[in-house]
Backbone as ProteinMPNN parsed JSONL, in Angstrom:
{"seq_chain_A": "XXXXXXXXXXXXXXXXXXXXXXXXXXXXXXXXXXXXXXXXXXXXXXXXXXXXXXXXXXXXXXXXXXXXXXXXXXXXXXXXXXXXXXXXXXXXXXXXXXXXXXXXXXXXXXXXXXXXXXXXXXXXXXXXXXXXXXXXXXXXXXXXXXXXXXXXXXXXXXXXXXXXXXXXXXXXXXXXXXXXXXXXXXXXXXXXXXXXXXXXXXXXXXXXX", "coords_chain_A": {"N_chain_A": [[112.742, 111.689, 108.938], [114.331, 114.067, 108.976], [112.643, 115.177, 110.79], [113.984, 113.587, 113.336], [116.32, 114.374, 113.295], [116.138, 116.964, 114.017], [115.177, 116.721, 115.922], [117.328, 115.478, 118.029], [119.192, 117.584, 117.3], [118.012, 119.383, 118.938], [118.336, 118.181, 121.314], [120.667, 117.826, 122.273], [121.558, 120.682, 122.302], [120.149, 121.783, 124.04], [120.713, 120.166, 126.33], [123.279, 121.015, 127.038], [125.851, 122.991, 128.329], [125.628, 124.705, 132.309], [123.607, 123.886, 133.433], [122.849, 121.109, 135.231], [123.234, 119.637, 137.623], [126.493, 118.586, 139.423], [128.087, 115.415, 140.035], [130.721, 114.867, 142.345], [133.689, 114.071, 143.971], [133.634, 111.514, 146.228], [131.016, 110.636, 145.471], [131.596, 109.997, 143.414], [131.715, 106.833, 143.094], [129.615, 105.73, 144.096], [126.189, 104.371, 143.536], [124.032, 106.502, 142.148], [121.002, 108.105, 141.88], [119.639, 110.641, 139.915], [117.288, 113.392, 139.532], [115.522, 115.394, 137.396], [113.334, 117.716, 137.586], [111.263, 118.744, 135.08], [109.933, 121.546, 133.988], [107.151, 123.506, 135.584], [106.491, 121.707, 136.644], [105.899, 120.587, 140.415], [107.226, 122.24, 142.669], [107.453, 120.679, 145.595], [106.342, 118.635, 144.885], [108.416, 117.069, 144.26], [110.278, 117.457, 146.189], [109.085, 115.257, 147.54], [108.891, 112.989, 146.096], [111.928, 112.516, 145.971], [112.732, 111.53, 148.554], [111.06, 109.788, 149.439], [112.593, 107.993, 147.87], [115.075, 107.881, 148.234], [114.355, 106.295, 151.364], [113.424, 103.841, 150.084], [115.396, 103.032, 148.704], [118.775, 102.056, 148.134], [120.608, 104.497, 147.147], [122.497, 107.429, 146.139], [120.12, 109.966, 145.988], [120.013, 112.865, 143.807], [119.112, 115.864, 143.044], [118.545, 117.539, 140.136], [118.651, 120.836, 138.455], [115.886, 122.496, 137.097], [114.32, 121.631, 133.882], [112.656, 123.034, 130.501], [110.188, 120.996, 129.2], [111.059, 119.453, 126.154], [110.03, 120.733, 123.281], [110.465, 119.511, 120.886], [109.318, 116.963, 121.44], [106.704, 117.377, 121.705], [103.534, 115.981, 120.667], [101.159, 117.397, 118.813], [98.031, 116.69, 117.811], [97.233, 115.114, 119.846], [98.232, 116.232, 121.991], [99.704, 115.838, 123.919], [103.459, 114.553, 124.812], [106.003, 113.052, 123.668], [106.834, 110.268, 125.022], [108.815, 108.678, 124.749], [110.823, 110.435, 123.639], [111.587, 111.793, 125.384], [112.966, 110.259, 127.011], [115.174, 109.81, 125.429], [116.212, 112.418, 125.263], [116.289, 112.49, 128.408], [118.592, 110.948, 128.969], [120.618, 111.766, 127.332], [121.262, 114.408, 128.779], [121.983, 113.291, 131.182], [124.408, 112.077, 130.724], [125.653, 109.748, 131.79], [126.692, 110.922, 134.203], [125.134, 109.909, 136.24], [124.118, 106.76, 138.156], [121.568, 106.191, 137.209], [118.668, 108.768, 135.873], [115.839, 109.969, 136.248], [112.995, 111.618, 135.14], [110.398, 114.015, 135.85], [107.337, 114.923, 135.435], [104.629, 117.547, 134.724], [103.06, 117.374, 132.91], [101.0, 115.65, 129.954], [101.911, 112.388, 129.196], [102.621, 110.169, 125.981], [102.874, 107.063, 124.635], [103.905, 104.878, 121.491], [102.101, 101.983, 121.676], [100.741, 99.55, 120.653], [97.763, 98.455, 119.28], [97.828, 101.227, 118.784], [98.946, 104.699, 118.275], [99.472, 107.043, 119.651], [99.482, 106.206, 122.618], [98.345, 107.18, 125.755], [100.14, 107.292, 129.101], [101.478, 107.058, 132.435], [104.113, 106.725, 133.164], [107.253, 105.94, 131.589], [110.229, 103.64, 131.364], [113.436, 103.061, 130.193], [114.533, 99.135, 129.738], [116.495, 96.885, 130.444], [118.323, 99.668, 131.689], [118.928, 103.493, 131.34], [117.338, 105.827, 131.391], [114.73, 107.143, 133.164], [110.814, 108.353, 132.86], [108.139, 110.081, 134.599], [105.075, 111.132, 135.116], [102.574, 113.805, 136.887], [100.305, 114.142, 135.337], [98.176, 112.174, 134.804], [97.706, 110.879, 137.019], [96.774, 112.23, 139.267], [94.103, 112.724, 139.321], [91.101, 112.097, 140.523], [91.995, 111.894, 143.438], [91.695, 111.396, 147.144], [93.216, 112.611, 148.763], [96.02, 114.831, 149.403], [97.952, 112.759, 150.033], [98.057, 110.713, 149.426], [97.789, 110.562, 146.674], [100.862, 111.677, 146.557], [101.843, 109.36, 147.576], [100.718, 107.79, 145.464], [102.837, 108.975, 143.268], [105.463, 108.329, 143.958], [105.375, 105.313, 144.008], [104.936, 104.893, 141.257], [107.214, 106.129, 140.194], [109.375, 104.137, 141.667], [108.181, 102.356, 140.153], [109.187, 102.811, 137.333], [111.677, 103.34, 137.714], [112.528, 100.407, 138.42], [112.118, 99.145, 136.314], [114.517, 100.048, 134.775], [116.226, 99.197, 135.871], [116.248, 96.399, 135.383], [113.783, 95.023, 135.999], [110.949, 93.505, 134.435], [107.635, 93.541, 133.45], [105.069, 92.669, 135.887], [103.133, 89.836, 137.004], [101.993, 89.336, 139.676], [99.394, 91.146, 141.215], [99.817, 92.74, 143.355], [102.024, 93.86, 143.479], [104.476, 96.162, 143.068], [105.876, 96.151, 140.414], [103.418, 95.571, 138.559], [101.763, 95.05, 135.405], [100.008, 98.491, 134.41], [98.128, 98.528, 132.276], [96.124, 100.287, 131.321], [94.998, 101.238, 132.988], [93.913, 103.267, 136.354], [96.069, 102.285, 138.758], [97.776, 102.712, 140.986], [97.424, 102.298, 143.505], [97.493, 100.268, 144.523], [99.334, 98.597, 145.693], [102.36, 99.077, 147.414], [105.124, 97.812, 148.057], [107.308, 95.751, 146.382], [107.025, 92.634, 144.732], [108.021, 89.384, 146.175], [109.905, 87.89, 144.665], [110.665, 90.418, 142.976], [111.429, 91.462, 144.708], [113.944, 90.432, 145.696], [115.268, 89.877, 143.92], [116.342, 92.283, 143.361], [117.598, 93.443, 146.047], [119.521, 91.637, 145.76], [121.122, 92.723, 144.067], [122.275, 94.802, 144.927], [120.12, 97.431, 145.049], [117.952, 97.598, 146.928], [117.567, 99.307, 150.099], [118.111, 97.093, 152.96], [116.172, 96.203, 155.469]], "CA_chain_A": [[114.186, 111.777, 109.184], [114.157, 115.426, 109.137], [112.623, 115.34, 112.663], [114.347, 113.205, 114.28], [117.889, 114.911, 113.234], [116.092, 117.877, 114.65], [115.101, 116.93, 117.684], [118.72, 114.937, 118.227], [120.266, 118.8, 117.91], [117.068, 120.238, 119.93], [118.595, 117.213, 122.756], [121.918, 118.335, 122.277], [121.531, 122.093, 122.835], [119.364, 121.576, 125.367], [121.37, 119.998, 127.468], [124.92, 121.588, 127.2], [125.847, 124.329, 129.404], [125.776, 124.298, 133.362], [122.5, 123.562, 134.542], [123.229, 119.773, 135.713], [124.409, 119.571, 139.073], [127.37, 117.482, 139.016], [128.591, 114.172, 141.194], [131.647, 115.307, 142.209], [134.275, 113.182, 144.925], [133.317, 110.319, 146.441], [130.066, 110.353, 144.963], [131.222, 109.13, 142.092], [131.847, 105.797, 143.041], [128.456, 105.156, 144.581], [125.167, 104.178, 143.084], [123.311, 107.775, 142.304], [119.516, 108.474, 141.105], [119.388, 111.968, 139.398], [115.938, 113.877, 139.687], [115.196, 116.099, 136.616], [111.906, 118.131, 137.177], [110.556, 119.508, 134.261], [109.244, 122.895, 133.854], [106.046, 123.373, 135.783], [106.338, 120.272, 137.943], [105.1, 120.912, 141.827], [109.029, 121.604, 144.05], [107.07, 120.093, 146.41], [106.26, 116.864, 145.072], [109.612, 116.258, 143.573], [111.115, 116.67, 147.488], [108.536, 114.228, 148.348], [109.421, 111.816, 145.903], [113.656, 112.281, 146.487], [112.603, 111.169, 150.183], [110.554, 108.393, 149.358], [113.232, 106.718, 146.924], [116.234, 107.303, 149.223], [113.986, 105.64, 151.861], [113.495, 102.656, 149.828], [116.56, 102.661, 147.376], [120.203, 102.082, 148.399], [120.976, 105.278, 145.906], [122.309, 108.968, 146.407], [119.217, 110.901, 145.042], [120.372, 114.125, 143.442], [118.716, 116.948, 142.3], [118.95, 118.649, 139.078], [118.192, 122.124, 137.868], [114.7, 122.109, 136.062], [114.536, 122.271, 132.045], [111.712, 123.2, 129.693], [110.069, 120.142, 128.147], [111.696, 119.776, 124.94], [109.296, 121.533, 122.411], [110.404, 118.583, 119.551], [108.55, 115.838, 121.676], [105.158, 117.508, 121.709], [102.629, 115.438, 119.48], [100.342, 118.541, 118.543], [97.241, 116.13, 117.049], [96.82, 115.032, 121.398], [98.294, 117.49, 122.766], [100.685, 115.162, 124.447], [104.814, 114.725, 125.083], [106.373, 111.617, 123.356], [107.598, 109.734, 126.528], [110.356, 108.264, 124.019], [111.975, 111.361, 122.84], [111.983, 112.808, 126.369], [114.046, 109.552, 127.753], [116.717, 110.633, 124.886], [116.789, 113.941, 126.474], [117.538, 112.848, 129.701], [119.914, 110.244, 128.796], [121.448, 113.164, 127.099], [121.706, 115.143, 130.007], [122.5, 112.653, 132.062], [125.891, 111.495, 130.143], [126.753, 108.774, 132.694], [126.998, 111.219, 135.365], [124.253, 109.337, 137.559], [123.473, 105.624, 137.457], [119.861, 106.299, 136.549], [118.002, 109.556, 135.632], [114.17, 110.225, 136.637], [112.509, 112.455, 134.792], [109.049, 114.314, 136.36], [106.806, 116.164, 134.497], [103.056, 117.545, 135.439], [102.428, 117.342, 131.276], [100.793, 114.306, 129.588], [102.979, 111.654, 127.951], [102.265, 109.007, 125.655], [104.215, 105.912, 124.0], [103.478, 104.04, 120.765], [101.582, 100.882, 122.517], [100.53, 98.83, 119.155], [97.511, 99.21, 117.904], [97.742, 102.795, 119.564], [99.782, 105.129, 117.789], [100.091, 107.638, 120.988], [98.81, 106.006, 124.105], [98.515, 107.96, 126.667], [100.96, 106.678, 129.836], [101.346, 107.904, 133.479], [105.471, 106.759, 133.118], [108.016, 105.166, 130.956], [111.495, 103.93, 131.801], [114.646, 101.812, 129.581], [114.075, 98.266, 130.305], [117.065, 97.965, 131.223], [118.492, 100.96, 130.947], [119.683, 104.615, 132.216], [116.314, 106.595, 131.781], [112.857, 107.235, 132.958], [110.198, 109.875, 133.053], [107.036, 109.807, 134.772], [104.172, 112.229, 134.538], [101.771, 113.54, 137.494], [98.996, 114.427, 134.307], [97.06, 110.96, 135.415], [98.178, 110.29, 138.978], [96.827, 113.782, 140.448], [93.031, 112.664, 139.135], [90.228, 111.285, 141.621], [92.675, 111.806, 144.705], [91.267, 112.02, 148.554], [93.943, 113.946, 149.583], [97.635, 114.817, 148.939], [98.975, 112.181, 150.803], [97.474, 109.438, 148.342], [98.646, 111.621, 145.173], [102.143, 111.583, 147.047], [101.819, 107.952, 147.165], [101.092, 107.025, 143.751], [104.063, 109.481, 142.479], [106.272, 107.699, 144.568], [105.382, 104.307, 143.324], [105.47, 105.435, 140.045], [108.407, 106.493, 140.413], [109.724, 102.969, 142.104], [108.028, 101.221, 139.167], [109.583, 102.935, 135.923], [112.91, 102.619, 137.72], [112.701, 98.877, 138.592], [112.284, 98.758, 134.586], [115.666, 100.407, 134.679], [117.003, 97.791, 136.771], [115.619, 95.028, 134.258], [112.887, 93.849, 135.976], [109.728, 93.182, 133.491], [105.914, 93.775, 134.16], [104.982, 91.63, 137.752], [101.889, 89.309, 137.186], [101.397, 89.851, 141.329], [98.339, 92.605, 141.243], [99.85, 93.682, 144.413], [103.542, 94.188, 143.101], [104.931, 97.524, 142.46], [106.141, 96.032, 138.883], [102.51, 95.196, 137.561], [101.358, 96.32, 134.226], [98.748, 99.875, 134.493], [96.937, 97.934, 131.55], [95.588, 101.591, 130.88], [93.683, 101.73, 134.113], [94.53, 103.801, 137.46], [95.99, 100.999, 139.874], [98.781, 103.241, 141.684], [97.002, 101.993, 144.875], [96.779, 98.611, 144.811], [100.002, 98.324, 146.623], [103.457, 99.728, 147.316], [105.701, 97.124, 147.786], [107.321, 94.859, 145.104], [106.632, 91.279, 145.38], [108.802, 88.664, 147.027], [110.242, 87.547, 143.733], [110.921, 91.366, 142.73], [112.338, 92.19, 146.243], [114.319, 89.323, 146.367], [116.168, 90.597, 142.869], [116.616, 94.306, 144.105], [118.065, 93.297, 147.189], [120.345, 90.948, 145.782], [121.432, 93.932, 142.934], [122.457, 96.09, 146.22], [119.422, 98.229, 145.153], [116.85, 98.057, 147.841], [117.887, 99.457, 150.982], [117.716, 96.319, 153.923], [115.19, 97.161, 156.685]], "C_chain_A": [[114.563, 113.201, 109.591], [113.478, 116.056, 110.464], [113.065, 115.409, 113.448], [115.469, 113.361, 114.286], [117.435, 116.259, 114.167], [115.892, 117.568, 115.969], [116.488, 116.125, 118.262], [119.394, 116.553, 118.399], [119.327, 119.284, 119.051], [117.953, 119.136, 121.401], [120.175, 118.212, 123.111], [122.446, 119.621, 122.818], [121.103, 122.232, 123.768], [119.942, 121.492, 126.957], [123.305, 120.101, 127.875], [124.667, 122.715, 127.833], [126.246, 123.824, 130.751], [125.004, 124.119, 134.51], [122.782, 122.238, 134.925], [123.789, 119.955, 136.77], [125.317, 118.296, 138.92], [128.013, 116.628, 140.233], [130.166, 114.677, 141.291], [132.866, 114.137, 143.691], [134.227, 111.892, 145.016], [132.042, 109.674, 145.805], [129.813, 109.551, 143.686], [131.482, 107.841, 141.804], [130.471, 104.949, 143.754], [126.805, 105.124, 143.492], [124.172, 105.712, 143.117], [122.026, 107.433, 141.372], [119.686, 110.135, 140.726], [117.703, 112.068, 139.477], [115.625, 115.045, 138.752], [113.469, 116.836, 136.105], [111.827, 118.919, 135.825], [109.713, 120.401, 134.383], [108.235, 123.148, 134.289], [105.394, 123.024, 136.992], [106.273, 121.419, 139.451], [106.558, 120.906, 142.509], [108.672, 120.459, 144.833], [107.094, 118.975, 146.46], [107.54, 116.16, 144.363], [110.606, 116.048, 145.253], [110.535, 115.435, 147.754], [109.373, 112.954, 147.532], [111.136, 111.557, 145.861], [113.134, 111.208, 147.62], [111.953, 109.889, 149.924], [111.564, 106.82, 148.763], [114.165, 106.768, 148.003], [115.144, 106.405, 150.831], [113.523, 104.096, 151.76], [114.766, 101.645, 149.221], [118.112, 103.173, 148.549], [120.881, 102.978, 147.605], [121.224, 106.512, 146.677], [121.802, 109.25, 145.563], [119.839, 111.973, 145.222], [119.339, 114.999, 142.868], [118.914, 117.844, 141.441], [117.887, 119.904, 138.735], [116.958, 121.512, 136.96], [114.998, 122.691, 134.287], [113.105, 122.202, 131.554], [111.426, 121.838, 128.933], [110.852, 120.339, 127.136], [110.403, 119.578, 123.872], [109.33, 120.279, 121.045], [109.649, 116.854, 120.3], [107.178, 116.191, 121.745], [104.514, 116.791, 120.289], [100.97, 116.218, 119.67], [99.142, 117.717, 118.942], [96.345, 115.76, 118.58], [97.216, 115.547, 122.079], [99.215, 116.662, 124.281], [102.089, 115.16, 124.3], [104.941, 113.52, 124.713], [106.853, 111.051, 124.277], [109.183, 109.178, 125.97], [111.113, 109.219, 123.441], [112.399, 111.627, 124.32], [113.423, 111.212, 127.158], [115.685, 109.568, 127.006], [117.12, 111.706, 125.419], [117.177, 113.652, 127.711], [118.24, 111.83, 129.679], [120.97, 111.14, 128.148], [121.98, 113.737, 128.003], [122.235, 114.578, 131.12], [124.246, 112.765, 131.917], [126.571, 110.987, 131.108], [127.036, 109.473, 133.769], [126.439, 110.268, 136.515], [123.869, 107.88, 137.405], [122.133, 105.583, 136.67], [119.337, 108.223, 136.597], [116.493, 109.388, 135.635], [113.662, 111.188, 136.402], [111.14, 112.313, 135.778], [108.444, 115.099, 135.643], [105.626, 116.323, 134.8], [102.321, 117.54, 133.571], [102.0, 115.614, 130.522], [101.352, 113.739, 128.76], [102.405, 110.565, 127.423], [103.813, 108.218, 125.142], [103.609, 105.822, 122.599], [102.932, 102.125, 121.628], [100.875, 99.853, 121.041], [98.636, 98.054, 119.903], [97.3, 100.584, 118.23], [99.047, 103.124, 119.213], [100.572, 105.696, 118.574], [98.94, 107.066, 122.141], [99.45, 106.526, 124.904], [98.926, 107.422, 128.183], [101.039, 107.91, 131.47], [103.427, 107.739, 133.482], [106.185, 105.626, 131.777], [109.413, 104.692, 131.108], [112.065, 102.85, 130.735], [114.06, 100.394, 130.262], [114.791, 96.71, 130.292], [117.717, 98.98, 130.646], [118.852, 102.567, 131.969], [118.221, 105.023, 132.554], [115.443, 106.505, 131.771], [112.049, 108.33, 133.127], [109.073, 109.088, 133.487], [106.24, 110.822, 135.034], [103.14, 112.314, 135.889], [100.296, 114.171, 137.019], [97.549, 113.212, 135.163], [96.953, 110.205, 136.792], [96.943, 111.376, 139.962], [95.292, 113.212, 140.255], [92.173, 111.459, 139.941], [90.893, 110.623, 143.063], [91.509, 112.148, 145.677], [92.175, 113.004, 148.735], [95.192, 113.701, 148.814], [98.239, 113.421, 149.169], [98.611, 111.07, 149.899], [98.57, 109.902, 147.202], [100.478, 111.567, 145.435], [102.641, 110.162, 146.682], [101.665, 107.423, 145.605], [102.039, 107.076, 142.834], [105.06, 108.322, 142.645], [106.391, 106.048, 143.948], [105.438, 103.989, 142.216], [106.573, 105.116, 139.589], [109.297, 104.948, 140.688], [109.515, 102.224, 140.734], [108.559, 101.09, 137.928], [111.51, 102.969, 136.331], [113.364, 101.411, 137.966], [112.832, 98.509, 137.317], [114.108, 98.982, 134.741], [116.634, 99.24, 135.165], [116.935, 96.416, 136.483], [114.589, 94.092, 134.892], [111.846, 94.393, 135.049], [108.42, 93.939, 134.487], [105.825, 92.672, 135.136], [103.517, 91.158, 137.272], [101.543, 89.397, 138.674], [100.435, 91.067, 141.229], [99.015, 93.696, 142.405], [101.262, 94.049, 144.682], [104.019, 96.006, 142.284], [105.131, 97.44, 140.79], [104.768, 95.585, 138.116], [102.28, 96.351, 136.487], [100.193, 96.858, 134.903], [97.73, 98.894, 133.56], [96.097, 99.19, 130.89], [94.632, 101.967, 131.99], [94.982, 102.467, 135.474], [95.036, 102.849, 138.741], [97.751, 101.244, 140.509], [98.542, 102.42, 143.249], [96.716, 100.987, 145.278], [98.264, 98.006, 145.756], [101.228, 99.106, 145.996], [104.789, 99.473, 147.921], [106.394, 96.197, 146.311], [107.121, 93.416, 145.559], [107.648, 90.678, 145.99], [110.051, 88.176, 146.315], [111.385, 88.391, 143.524], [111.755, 92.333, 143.667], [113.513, 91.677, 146.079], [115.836, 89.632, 145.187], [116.855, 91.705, 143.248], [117.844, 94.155, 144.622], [119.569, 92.54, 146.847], [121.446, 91.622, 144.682], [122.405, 94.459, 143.708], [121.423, 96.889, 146.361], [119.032, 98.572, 145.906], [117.769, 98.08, 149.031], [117.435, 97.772, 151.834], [117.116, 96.595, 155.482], [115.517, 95.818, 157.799]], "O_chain_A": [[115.153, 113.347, 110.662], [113.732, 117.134, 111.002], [113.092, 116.309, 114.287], [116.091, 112.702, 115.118], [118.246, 116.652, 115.005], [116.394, 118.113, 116.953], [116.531, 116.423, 119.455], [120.026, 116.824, 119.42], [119.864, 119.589, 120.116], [118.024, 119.689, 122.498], [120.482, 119.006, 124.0], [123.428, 119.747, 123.549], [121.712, 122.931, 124.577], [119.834, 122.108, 128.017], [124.115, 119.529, 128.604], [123.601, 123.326, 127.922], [126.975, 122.835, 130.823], [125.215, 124.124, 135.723], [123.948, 122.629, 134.966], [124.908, 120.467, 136.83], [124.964, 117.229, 138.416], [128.392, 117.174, 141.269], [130.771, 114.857, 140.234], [132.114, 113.355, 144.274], [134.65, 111.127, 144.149], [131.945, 108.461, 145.617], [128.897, 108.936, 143.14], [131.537, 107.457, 140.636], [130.414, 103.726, 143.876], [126.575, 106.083, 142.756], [123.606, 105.969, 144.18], [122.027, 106.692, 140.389], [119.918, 110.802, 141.735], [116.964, 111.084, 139.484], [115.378, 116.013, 139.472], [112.762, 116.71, 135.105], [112.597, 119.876, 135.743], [108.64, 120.115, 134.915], [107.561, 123.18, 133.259], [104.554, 123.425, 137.797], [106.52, 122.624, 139.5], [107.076, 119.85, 142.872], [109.335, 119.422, 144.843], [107.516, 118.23, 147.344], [107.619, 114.984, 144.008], [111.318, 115.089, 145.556], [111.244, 114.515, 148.162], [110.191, 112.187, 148.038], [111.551, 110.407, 145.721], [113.222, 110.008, 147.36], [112.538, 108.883, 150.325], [111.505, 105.602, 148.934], [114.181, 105.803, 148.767], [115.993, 105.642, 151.291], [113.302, 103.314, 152.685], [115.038, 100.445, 149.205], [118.345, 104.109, 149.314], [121.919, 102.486, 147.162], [120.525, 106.816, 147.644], [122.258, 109.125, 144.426], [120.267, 112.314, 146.324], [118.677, 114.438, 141.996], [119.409, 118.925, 141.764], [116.657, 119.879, 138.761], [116.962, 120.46, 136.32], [115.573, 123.643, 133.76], [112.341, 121.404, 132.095], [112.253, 121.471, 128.1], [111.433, 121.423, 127.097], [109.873, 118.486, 123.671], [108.35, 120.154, 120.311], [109.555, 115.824, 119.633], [106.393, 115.25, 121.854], [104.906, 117.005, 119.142], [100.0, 115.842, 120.329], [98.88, 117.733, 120.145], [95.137, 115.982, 118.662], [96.633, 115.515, 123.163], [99.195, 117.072, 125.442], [102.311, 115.97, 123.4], [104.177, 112.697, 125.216], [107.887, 111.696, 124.452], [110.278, 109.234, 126.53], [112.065, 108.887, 122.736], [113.614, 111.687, 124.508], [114.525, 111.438, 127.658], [116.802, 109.441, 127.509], [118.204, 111.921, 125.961], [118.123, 114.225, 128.252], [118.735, 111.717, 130.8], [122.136, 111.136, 128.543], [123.2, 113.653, 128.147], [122.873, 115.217, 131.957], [125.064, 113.301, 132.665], [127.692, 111.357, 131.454], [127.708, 108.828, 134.575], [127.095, 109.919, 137.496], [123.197, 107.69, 136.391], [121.866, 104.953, 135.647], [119.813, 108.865, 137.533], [116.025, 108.532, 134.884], [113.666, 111.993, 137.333], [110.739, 111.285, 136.324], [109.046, 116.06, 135.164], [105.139, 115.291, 135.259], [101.134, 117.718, 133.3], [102.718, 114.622, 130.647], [101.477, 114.203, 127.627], [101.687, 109.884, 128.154], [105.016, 108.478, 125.181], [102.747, 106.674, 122.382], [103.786, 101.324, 122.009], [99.919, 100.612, 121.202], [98.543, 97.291, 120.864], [96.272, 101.034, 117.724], [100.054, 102.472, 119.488], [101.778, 105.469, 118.664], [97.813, 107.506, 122.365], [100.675, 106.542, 125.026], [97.902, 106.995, 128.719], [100.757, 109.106, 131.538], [104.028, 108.753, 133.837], [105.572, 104.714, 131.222], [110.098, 105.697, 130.915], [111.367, 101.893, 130.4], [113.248, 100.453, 131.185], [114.168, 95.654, 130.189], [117.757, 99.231, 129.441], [118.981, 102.548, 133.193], [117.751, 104.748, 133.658], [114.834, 105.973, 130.843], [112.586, 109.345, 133.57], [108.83, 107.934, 133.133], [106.968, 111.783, 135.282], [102.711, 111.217, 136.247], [99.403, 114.57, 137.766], [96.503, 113.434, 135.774], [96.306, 109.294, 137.309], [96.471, 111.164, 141.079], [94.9, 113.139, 141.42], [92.465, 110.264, 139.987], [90.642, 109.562, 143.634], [90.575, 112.889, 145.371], [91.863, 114.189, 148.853], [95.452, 112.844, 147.969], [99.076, 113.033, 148.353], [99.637, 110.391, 149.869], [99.756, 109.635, 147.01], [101.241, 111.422, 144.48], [103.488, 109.832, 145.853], [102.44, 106.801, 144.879], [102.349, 106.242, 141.983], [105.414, 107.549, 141.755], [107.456, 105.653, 143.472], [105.922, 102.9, 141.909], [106.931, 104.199, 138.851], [109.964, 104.634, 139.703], [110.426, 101.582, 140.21], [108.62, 100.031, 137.303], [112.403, 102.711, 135.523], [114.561, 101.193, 137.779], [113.604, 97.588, 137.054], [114.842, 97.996, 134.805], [117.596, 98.657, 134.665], [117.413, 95.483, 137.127], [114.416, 92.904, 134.621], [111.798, 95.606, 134.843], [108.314, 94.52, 135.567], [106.645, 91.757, 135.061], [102.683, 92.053, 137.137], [100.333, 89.612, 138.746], [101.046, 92.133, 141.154], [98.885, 94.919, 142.453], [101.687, 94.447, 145.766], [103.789, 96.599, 141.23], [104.729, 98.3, 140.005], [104.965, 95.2, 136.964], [102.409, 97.575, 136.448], [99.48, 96.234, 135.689], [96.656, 98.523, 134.034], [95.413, 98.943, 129.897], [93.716, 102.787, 131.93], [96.201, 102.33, 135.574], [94.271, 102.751, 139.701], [98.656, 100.41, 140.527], [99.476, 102.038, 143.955], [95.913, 100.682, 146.16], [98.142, 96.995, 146.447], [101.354, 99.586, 144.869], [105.545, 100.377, 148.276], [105.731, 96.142, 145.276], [107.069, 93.137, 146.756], [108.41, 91.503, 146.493], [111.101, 88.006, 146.934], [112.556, 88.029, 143.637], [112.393, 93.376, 143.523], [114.406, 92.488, 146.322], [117.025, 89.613, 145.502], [118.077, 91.764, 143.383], [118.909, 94.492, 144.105], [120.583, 92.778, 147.504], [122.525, 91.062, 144.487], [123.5, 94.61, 143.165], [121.292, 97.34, 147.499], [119.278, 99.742, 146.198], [118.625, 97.207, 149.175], [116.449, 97.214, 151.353], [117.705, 97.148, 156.41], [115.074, 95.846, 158.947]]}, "name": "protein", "num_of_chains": 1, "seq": "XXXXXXXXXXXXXXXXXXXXXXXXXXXXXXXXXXXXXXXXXXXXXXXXXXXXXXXXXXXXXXXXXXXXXXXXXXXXXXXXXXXXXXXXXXXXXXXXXXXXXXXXXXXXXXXXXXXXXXXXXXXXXXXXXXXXXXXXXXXXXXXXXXXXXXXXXXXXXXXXXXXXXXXXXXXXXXXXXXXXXXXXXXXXXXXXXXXXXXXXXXXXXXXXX"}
């Protein structure tokens, strides 16, 4: 209990002040994605993945000021980031400014996954829900090149906010929403299925090509 009051003020302090860029006009009647790199993270691959989502997603992606992990989600013992404290933090920081918040982080996160106390996760998002974080700790490993590594963020990215948007895990192997299962299977496709499109689309979400 004594933790988790602390890390509730550690959220709190954290994210007061005037780092948040803020929706301001018209913006605030339209569907927004916020982009919250974390401390570390690559500039680079956080433009890439803005560009990728507004290319798929009917959303103004925003960009927020970067923040320091928060120091009360580290789980010492693996040397990992609780993925569930950090989606309080940026639902914190969010506060309804943005429809959804997307955390990035280059640090490794786990969950509680039952019988796994901290399993170790490449993203996590609400389900449904405001926030997600996703991590490029297990993405970046046994790349050809950037442009792969780009790709997997990106889908990532697509997949822990489709949670947000209430869709489930995708039995389709070749659906953006399938479960990881604990294996690397960013690349098995980067679409959602027909099913999973078909939802999106009918949301307003997915842009219409």
């Amino acid at each position: 209990m004594r933790y988790s009051l602390y890390f509730i003020f550690l959220v709190l302090s954290s994210c007061s002040g005037r780092q948040e860029e803020k929706v301001a006009g018209p913006e605030k009647a339209r569907h927004t994605i916020a982009i919250l790199p974390f401390t570390g993270t690559d500039k680079n691959l956080i433009l890439e993945i803005k560009s990728g989502l507004e290319k798929r997603l009917h959303a103004a992606v925003l960009l927020l000021e970067e923040k320091p992990v928060p120091v009360a989600a580290f789980y010492k013992p693996r040397q990992r980031y609780v993925a569930d404290y950090l989606l309080v933090f940026l639902k914190q920081c969010n506060t309804g400014r943005s429809g959804k918040i997307l955390g990035v982080t280059c640090k490794d996160i786990s969950t509680t996954k039952k019988p796994y106390f901290n399993w170790g996760i490449m993203g996590l998002g609400y389900c449904p829900g405001e926030a997600c974080v996703i991590s490029s700790f297990r993405p970046v490993r046994k790349i050809r090149n950037r442009e792969q590594f780009i790709k997997r963020m990106i889908v990532l990215a697509l997949h822990e906010l489709g949670h947000t948007y209430s869709l489930p895990h995708c039995p389709n192997d070749s659906c953006i929403m399938k479960d990881a299962e604990g294996k690397m299977n960013l690349d098995n496709g980067e679409t959602y299925c027909n099913k999973c499109n078909a939802f999106l689309k009918q949301s307003g979400i997915l842009r219409r090509q």
